[in-house]
C-alpha positions as CSV (number, residue, x, y, z in Angstrom):
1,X,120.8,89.3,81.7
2,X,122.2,90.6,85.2
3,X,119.0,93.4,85.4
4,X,116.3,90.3,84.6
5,X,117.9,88.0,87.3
6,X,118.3,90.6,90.2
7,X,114.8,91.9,88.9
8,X,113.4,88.2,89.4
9,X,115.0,88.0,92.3
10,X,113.4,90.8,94.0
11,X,109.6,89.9,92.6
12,X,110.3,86.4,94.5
13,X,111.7,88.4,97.8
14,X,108.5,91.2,97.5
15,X,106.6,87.5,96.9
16,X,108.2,85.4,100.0
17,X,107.6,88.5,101.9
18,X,104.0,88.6,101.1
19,X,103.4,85.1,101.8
20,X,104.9,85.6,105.1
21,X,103.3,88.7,106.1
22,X,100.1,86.9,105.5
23,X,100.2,83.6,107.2
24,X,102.5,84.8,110.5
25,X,99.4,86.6,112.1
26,X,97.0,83.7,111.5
27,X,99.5,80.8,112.8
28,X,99.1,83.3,116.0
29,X,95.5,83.8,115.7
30,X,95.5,80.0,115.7
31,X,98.2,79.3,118.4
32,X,96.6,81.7,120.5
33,X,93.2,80.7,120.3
34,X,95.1,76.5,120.6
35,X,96.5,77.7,124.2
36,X,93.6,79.6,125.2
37,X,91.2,76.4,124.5
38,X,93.7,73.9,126.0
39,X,94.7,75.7,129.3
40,X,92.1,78.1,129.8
41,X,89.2,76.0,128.6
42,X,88.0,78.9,126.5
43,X,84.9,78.4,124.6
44,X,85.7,76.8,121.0
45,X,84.3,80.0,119.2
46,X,87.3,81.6,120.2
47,X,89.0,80.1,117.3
48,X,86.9,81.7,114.6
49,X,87.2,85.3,116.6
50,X,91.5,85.0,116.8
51,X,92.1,83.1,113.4
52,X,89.8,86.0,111.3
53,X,91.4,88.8,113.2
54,X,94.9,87.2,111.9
55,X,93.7,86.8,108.6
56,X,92.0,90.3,108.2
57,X,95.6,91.8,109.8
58,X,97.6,89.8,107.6
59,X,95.9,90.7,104.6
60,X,96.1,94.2,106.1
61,X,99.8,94.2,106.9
62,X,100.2,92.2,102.8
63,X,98.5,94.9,101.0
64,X,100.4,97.4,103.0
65,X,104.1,95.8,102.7
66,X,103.7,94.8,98.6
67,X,102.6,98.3,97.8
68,X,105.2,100.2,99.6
69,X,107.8,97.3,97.4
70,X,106.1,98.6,94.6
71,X,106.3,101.8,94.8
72,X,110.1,101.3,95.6
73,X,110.7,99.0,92.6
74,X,109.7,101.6,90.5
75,X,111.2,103.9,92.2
76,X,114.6,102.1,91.7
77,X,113.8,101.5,87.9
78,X,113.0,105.3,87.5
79,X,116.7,105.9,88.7
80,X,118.1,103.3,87.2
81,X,116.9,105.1,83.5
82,X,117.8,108.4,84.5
83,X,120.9,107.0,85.1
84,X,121.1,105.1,81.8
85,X,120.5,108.7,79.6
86,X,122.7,110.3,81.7
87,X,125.6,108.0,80.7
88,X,124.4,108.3,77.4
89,X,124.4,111.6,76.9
90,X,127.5,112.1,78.1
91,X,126.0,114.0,81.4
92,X,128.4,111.4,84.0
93,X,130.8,114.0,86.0
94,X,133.3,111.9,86.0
């Protein structure tokens, strides 16, 4: 019971995460392109141009960030199981 809840607890964390990593560099591709339009009087296109660069980084920087979790979930679980036959076989050195 204890393994499933901090195991679902760390899919929603890896999850959150993700979420976050995606949407923080288009709310600045969007905020920057907002003051550059208001104060500046950019040129409206600018929008398109800031917001896709935040959403290609984003998915960028998502793909990135939920494969290295993966790799370290499994790298946890991997220890976790060695650990588990080692106490069973009696292999603990203590």
């Amino acid at each position: 019971m204890y393994k499933k809840l901090v195991s679902a607890l760390y899919i929603f964390n890896i999850v959150s995460q993700a979420v976050f990593t995606l949407s923080i560099p288009i709310g600045l591709g969007f905020g920057l392109s907002w003051l550059l339009v208001t104060y500046l009087s950019a040129p409206r296109w600018i929008y398109a141009v800031l917001i896709t660069l935040g959403a290609l980084s984003g998915f960028y920087s998502m793909i990135k960030f939920v494969l290295s979790a993966m790799a370290a979930y499994e790298r946890l679980e991997k220890e976790q199981n060695s650990s588990k036959k080692s106490d069973k076989t009696g292999n603990n050195n203590g």
